[in-house]
N, C-alpha and C positions, 0 to 999 in steps of 0.2 A: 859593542860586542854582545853577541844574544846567547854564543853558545851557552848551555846550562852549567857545561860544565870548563869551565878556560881553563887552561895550564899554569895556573899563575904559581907562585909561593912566597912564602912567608917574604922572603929577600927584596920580592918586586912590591911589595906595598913599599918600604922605607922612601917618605917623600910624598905620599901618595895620602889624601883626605880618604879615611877610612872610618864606615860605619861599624858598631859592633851590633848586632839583633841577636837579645838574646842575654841575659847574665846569669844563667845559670852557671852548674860547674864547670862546663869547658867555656862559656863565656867569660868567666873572670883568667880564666888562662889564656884564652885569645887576648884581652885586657893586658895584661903581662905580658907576652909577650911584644904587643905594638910598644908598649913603653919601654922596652928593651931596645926595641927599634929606633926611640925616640921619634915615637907617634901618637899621639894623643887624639884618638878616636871622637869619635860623635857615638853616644852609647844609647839605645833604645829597647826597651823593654814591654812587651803585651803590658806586665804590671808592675811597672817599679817599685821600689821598697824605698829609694831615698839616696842620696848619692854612693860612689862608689870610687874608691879612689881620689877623694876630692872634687870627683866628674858630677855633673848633673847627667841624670837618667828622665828621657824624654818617654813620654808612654807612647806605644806606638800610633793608638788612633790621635791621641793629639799633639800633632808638632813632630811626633816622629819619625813618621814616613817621609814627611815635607823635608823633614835634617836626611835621611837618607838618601834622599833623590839629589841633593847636591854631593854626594858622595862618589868618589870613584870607584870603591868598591867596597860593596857590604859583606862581610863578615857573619854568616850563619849558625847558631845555635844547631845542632842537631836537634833537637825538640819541636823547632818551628818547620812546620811540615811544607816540603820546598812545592807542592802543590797549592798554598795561599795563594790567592789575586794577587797581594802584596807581592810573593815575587817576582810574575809575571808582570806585573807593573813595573817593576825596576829592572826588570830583564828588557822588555819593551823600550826602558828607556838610555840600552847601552850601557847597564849599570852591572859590572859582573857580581852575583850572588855565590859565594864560595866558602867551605866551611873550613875549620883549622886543621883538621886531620889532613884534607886533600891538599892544603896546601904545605902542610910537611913532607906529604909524598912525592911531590913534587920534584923537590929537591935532596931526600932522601937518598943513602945509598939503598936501593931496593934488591941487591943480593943478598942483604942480611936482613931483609926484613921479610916475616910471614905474617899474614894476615888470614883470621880465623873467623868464619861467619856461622849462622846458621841459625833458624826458630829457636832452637835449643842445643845445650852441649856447647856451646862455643866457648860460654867462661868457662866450663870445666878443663875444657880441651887448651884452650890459651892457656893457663893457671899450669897443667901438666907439663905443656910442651915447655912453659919456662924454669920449669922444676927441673927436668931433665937436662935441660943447658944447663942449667948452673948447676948441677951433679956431676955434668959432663967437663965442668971446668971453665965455661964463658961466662963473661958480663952479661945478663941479659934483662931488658925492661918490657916486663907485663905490661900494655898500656889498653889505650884506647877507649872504647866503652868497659872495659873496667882499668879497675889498676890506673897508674898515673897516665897523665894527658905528655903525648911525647914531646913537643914542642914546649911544654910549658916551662919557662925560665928556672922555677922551682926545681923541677928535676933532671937539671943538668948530669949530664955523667957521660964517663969513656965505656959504650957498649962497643960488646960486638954484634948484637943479635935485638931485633927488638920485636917480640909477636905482639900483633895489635888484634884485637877485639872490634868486629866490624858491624856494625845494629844496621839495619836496614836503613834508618834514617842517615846514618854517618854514609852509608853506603851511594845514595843520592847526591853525596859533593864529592865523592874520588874522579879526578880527572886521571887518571893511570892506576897500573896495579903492580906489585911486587911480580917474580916471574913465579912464585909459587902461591898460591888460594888455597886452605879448606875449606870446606863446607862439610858441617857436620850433621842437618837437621833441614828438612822443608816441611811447612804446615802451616796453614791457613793462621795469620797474627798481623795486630796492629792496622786493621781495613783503612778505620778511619781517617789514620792521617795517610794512607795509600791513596787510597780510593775506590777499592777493587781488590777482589784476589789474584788474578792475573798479573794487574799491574805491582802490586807486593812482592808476587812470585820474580819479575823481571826486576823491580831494583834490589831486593837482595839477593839475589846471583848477579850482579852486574859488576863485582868485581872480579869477577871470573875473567872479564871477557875485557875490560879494559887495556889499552895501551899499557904492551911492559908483562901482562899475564900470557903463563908458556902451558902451566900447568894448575890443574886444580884433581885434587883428593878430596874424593866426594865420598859418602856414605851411602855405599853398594847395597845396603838394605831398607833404603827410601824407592818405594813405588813411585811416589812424586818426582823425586830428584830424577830418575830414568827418565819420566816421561818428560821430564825442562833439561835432559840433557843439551840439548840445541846451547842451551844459557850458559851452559859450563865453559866456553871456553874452546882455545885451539886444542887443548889435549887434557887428556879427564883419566886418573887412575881409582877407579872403587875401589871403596875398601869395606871389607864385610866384617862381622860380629864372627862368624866361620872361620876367617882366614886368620894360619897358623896356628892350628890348636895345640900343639904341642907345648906352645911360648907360655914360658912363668915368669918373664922377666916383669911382665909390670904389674905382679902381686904385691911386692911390699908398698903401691899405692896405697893398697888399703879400699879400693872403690868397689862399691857393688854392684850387680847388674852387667847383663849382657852388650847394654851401651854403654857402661863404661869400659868394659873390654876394647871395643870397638873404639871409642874416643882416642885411648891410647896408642892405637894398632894407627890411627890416622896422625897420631905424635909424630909417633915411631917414623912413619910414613914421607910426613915433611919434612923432618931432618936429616932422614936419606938424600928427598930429593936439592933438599938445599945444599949440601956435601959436607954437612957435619960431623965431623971424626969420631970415631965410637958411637955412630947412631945407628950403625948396623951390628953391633959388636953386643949380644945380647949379656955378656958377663957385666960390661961394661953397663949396661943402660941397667942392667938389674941395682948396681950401685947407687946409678944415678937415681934411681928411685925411691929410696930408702929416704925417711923422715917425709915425705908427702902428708902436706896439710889441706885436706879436701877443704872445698870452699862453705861458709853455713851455710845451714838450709837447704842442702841438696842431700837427700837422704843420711841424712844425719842424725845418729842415732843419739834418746835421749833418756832411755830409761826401760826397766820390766817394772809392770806393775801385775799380779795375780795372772803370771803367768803372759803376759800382753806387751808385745814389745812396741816402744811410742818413736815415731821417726819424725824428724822435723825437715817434712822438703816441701815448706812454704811457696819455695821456688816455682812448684810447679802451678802454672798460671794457665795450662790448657790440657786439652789431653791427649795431647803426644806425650807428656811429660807424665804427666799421671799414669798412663798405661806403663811406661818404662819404669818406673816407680814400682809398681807389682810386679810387673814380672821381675823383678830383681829378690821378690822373696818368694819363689816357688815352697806351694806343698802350703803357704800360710796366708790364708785367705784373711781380707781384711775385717777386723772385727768392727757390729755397730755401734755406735756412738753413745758415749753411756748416757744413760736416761736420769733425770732425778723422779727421785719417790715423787710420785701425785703428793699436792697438797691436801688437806683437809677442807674441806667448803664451811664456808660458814652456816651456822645453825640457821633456819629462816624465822622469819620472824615471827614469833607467835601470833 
C-alpha cells in the first residue's frame, strides 16, 4: 500500500506487528494505546532516552529503520516531518505510515466531532468552542494538538462532542475529515519541515477537503485564505471580525482584540452548523460564556508599572500574531524597551 494516507484505525492494527516512530507526547499515547490493544510495538526514536514501558527504544539511524521495515505498519509522531526519505522508504516498501490522530478519525463518530486549524487562533478558538459546550450543557474533550490526545487510553470518557486542535503536521496523517472544519488563520510557518510555502499552505488546509468534509468556516478577513479558497473544501462559510456588530454575547470571555471577536463569531459559527442546541440562542451562549479562562500567554495581561501596561503573549511566534496583538490595544502605542543606565568605564591606566 503506498497511498500516504490509507484509511486504517486504531481497530485494524490489533494483530498486526506495529512500529511506533517517535516518543514524544502523542507517542507515548500511541504506546498506550497498542498495549490496550494488546500490542507490543517495535519503538523507534531519532534520539532515545532509554527504555520506555519496559520496551527497548531503537534509535532510528541504527537498527531502527531496519525494525520498522519489518513492520506492517508504522505509527507516526506528528513531529517527524512525513516528507523524510525514511518515509518514502517505507512507503516504497508497502509499509503504511499513519499518525494516531488519523487513525481515531477513522473510526470516529465524525458528527460530533470539529476540527479546528489554522497558523494562529486555533488553540484559542478550540479552548472557546469547548468552553461553550460545556456552558451549553455537553461532555466535551479539547484535544488534539492541545489538550488531551483523544484516543489515549488515559482519557477515556462518555463525550458528546470532541473539538480537536489540527497543526499542520497532524494534518499530513488525516485520511478523512469531520463534515464541519475551521480555519481560523493562513501565514507563511513551519517551511522547514513543509518544504515550501505552497506546499505548507496545501497541507494545512487539507482537512478542508478530505473525505467526510461538507463544510469549512474560514476567516473572511485573510487575504491569503481567499486567494487558497480552491483548498477549502466542497463549501466554505467566511466569517468576518465585521459580522454582527450588534452581538455582546461573547463579552464575558474576557478576550481582547478584533480577532478574538472574530475567533468566537467562528465558535459561534461551528456549533450552528454542527446543530447544537442553544448555539444560535445568543441569551443562551452569553451564559455559556461566563467564567472563560483564556489560554497563558496569549495577551495576557500582567501588570502596570509607571504608568505601562506589560502583556505576556509569548505565543506570538510571527507576525501575524504580533500585529493582531497591537491592534487589540488601539490609541496605545508600544513602549521601548527599557534600557539600563550605561555602566561606568573603568579609569585607564595611568
Amino acid at each position: 500500500m503506498t497511498d500516504p494516507r490509507p484509511k486504517l484505525s486504531w481497530s485494524d492494527l490489533a494483530g498486526a506487528r506495529v512500529g511506533i516512530w517517535g516518543l514524544g507526547r502523542e507517542g507515548h499515547a500511541n504506546l498506550r494505546k497498542l498495549l490496550a490493544l494488546e500490542v507490543e510495538p517495535v519503538l523507534v526514536d531519532d534520539r532515545p532516552a532509554g527504555p520506555v514501558e519496559g520496551l527497548p527504544v531503537l534509535a532510528t539511524a541504527d537498527g531502527g529503520l531496519a525494525a520498522l521495515e519489518r513492520c506492517d505498519v508504522v505509527v507516526k509522531t506528528p513531529g517527524l516531518s512525513r516528507y523524510r526519505p525514511e518515509v518514502a522508504h517505507l512507503s516504497g516498501r508497502g509499509i503504511p505510515v499513519v499518525g494516531g490522530l488519523g487513525l481515531w478519525l477513522a473510526e470516529a463518530d465524525l458528527r460530533r466531532v470539529l476540527c479546528v486549524t489554522g497558523t494562529k487562533g486555533k488553540s484559542t478558538t478550540s479552548s472557546l468552542t469547548g468552553h461553550l459546550l460545556t456552558g451549553l450543557g455537553y461532555r466535551c474533550m479539547v484535544g488534539g494538538n492541545i489538550g488531551a490526545v483523544p484516543y489515549d487510553p488515559a482519557n477515556a470518557g462518555d463525550f458528546d462532542f470532541w473539538v480537536i486542535e489540527v497543526s499542520s503536521y497532524q494534518a499530513t496523517d488525516l485520511p478523512c475529515s469531520p463534515p464541519v472544519v475551521a480555519v481560523t488563520a493562513l501565514h507563511p510557518d513551519h517551511l522547514d519541515w513543509h518544504g515550501g510555502v505552497e506546499q505548507y499552505y496545501r497541507d494545512k488546509l487539507s482537512a478542508c477537503s478530505q473525505p467526510g468534509a461538507e463544510l469549512t468556516v474560514a476567516n473572511g478577513d485573510s487575504a491569503l485564505l481567499r486567494e487558497h479558497a480552491a483548498l477549502l473544501g466542497p463549501r466554505v462559510e467566511w466569517v468576518s471580525e465585521h459580522d454582527d456588530p450588534d452581538a455582546t454575547w461573547m463579552d464575558p470571555l474576557g478576550l481582547p482584540g478584533r480577532h478574538n471577536r472574530r475567533n468566537a463569531l467562528i465558535a459561534r459559527c461551528c456549533l450552528v452548523a454542527l446543530g447544537v442546541p442553544g448555539a444560535a440562542d445568543t441569551a443562551a451562549l452569553r451564559a455559556a460564556a461566563v467564567g472563560y479562562q483564556p489560554l497563558p500567554s496569549r495577551l495576557t495581561p500582567v501588570g502596570t508599572v509607571g504608568g505601562v501596561s506589560f502583556v505576556d503573549d509569548s505565543l506570538s511566534t510571527n507576525v501575524l500574531p504580533t500585529l493582531a496583538a497591537l491592534d487589540a490595544f488601539p490609541g496605545r502605542p508600544p513602549q521601548p524597551p527599557l534600557r539600563s543606565p550605561p555602566r561606568p568605564r573603568p579609569a585607564s591606566p595611568a
